[in-house]
N, C-alpha and C positions, 0 to 999 in steps of 0.2 A: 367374794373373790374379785382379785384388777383382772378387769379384761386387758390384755395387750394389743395395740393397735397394728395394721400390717402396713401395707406400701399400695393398697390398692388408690389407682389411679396416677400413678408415679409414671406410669408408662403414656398416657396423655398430656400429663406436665412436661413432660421431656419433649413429647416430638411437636408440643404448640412451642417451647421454647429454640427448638432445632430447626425446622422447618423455614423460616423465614432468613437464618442465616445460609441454610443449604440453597436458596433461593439465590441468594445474592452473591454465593461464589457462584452457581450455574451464570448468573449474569457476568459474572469478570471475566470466565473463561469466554462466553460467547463475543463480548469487545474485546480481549487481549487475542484468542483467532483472528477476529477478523480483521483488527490492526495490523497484524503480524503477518499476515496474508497480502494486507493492499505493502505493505511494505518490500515485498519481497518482490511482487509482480512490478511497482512502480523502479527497484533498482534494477531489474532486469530489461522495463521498456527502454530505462535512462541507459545503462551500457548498448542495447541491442542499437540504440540512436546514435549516439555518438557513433559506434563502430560502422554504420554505414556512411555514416556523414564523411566519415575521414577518407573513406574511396571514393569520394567524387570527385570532378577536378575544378569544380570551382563554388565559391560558398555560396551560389542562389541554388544550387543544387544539392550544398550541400544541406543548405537548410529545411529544401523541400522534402529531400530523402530521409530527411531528420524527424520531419514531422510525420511520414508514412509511416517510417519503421517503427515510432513511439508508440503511432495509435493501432497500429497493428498489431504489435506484442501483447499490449493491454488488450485489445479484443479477443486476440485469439489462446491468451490465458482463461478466461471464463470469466476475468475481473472485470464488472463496470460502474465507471467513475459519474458521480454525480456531474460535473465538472473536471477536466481537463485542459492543463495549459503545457507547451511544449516551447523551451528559450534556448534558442540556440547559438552561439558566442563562437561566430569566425572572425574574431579580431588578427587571430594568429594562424589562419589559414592558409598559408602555403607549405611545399615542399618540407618532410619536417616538423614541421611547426604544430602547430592541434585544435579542434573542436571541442568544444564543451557543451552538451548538451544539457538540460534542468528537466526534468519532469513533477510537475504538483497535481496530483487528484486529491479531488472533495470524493471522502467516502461517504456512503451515506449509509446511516444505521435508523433510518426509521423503519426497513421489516424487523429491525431486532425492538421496537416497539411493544409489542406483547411483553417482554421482560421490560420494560421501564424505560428502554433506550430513545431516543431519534435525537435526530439532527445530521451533521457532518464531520467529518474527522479530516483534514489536511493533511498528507503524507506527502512529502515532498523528495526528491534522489536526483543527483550531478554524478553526470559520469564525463572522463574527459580520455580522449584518445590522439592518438598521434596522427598526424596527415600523411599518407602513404605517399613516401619520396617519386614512387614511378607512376601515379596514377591522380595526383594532387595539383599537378600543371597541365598546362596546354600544351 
């Protein structure tokens, strides 16, 4: 009599084959979150800069208001940046006319280590606003 053979162990074969790709989308999701997250916080610290910049009335103020409100948005999101640079552009700053604020954080994904990750990821956001006609001069 042929013995027939069954499928035993087919279910080990399967999840040593599965396992290390289920691995490696959990790692894509944990970097595209957290990409996707510094991205979000750094285009809001760039508009929330800019828009205070443009109510000052003169650009050493506006540039200093530009740097508080950047790094205050970023802080008081939860988000923090390896690195932080804040560029702010009153070439065209009077009545009118507008600021441009740049904001670049270094994220860092070395706690995402455990899965394979570290180092840092650059996200950078330009926001640029108009200079308030009544509140922009002397």
């Amino acid at each position: 009599m042929r013995r027939l053979r069954g499928d035993d162990g087919s279910v080990t074969t399967e999840l040593v084959i599965i396992t290390p790709i289920a691995i490696a989308l959990l790692c894509l999701v944990a970097l595209v979150g957290r990409t996707s997250t510094a991205h979000e916080q750094v285009n809001e610290a760039a508009r929330d800069a800019a828009r205070s910049a443009s109510f000052e009335r003169d650009a050493g103020s506006a540039e200093d208001a530009a740097q508080i409100t950047a790094a205050t948005s970023l802080d008081s999101g939860g988000f923090h940046c390896a690195t932080k640079t804040v560029s702010v552009d009153t070439t065209a700053f009077y009545p009118g006319g507008q600021v441009a604020v740049t904001v670049q954080c270094e994220v860092s994904l070395s706690d995402l280590g455990l899965i394979g990750l570290s180092g840092t990821r650059s996200v950078t956001s330009s926001a640029v606003s108009v200079v308030d006609l009544y509140k922009g001069s002397r």
